[in-house]
C-alpha positions as CSV (number, residue, x, y, z in Angstrom):
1,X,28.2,10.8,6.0
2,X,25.4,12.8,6.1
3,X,22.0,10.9,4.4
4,X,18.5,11.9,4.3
5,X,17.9,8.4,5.9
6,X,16.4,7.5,9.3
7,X,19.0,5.6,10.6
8,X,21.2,2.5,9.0
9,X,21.0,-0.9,8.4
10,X,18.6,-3.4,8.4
11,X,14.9,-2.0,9.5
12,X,15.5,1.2,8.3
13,X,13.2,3.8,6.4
14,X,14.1,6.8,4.9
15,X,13.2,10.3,6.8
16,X,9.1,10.5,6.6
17,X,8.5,7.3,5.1
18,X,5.9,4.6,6.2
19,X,6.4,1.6,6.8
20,X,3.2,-0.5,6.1
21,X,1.4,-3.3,8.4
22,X,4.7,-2.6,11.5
23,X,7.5,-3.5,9.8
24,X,6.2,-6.0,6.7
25,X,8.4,-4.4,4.2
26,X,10.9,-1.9,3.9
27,X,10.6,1.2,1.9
28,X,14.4,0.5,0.0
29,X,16.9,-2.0,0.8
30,X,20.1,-0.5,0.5
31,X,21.3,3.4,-1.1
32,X,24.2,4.8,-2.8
33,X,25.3,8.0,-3.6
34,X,25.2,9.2,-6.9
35,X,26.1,12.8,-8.4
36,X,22.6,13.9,-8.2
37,X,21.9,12.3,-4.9
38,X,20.8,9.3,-3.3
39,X,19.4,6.4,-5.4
40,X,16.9,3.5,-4.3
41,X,19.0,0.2,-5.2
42,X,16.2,-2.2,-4.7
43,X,12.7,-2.5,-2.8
44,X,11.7,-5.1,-0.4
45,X,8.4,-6.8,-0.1
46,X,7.3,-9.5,2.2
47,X,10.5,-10.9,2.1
48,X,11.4,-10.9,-1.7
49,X,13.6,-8.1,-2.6
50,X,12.9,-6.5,-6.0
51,X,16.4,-5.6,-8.0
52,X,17.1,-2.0,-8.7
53,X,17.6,-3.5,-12.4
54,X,13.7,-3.7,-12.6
55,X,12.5,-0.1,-11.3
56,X,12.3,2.2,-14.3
57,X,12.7,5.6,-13.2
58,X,11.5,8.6,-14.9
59,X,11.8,12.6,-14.9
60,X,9.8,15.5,-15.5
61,X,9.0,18.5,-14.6
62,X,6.7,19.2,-11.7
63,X,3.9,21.8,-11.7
64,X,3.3,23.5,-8.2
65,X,5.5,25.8,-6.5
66,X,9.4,26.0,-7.0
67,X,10.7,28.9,-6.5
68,X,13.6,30.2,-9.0
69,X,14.3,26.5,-10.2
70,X,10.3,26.3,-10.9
71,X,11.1,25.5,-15.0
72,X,14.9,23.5,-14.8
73,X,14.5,21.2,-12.6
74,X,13.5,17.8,-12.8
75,X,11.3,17.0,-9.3
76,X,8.8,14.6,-10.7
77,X,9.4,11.1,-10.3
78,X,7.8,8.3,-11.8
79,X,8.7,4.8,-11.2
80,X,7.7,1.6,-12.9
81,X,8.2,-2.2,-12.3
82,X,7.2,-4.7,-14.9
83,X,5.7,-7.2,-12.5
84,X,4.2,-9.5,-15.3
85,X,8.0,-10.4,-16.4
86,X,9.7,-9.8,-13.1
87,X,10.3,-12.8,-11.6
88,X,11.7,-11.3,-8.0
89,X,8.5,-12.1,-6.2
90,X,8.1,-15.6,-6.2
91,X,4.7,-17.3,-8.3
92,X,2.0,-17.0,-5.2
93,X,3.0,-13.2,-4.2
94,X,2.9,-12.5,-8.3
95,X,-0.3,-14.0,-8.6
96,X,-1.7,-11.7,-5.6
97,X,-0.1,-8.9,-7.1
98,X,-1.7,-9.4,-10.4
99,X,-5.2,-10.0,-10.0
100,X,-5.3,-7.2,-7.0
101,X,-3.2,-4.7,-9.2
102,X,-5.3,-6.0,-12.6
103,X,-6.6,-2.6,-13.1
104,X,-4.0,-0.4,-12.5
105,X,-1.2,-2.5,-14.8
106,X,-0.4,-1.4,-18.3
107,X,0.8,-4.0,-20.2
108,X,1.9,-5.6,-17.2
109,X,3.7,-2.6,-15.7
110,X,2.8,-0.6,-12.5
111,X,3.2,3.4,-12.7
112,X,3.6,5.0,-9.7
113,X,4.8,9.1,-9.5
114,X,5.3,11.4,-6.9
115,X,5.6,15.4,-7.2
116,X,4.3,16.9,-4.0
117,X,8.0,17.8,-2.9
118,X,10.7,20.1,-4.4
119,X,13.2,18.1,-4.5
120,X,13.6,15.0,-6.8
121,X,15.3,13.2,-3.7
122,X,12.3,13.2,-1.2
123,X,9.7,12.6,-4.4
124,X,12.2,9.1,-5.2
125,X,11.8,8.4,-1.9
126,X,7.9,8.8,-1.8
127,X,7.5,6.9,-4.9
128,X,9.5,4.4,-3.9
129,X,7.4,4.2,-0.8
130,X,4.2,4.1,-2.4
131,X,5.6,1.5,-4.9
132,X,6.2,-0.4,-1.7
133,X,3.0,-0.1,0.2
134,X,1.3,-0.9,-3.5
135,X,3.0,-3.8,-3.9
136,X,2.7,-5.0,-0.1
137,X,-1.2,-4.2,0.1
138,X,-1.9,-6.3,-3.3
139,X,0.4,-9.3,-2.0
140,X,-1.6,-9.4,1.2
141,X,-3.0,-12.6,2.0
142,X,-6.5,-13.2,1.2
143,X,-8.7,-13.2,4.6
144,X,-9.6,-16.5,5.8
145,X,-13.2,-17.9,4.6
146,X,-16.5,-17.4,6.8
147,X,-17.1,-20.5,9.0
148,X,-21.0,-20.5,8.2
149,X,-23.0,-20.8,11.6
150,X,-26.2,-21.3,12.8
151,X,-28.3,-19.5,15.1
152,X,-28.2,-22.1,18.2
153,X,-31.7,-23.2,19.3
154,X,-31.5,-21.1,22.4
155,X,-30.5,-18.1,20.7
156,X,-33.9,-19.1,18.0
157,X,-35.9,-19.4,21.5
158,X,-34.9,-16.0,23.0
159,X,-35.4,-13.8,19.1
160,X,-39.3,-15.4,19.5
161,X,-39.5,-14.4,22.9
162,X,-38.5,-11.3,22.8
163,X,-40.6,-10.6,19.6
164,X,-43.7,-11.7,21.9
165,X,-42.6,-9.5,24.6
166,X,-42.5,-6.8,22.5
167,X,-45.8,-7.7,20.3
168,X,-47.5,-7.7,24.2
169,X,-45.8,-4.2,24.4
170,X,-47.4,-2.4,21.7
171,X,-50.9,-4.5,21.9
172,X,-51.1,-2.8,25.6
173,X,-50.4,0.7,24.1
174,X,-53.7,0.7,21.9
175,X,-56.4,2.4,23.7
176,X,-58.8,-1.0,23.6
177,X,-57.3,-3.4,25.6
178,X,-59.9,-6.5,24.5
């Protein structure tokens, strides 16, 4: 069978995709041929696999270059996932998701398109990936709090030294030494 994919099975990605954080998520779980090519069947993040029944995929055309095809073929993608009714990513990782993603959602629903390529295939495939790195960036855990210190007393008793030291410094520069 010959795929544009990088490989198969599990920890897979397809030709020239990323995979974000080594290996957190993979850009599709699973493809299947269709007539027009290869199709995304779902998206994994952190561990919770979003259904292909969710993505919404839409077609246009793309500006840029294209050669003879330039004005019949359809090579922009854009991809949406309602994540304020989806219920694939668990509560906690759809909380994340929402407040991170707040400004980007529409009525609940994430956007993301991709027409830098010619073909509709690899511009699924990079909207699909940037769906995924999306999604895995605003489910992120948040970064554990600041353990306030204090300056030890030592430390305290070297900054005032060093200030004197210093202050001594500059008074010896001054042409008057009294």
């Amino acid at each position: 069978m010959n795929s544009p994919l990088a490989g198969t099975g599990s920890g897979w990605r397809p030709a020239g995709g990323t995979l974000a954080d080594a290996g957190l998520c993979l850009v599709a779980v699973g493809w299947r041929r269709a007539d027009h090519g290869w199709v995304a069947v779902s998206i994994e993040v952190r561990g919770a696999v979003i259904p292909a029944e969710e993505l919404s995929w839409r077609f246009s055309r793309s500006s840029g270059p294209g050669g003879q095809s330039v004005n019949t073929t359809d090579s922009r993608v854009e991809v949406s996932y309602d994540l304020a009714s989806s219920d694939a990513l668990g509560p906690v990782l759809k909380q994340r998701a929402l407040r991170a993603l707040a400004d980007r959602l529409v009525g609940g629903v994430i956007t993301v398109a991709a027409s830098e390529h010619r073909s509709q295939l690899r511009n699924r495939e990079a909207a699909a990936g940037r769906l995924t790195d999306l999604l895995v960036a605003a489910t992120a855990p948040p970064p554990p709090r600041r353990r306030p210190t204090r300056p030890s007393r030592a430390a305290r008793e070297r900054r005032l030294a060093d200030k004197q030291h210093r202050s001594q410094i500059k008074r010896l520069r001054r042409p008057d030494h009294d």
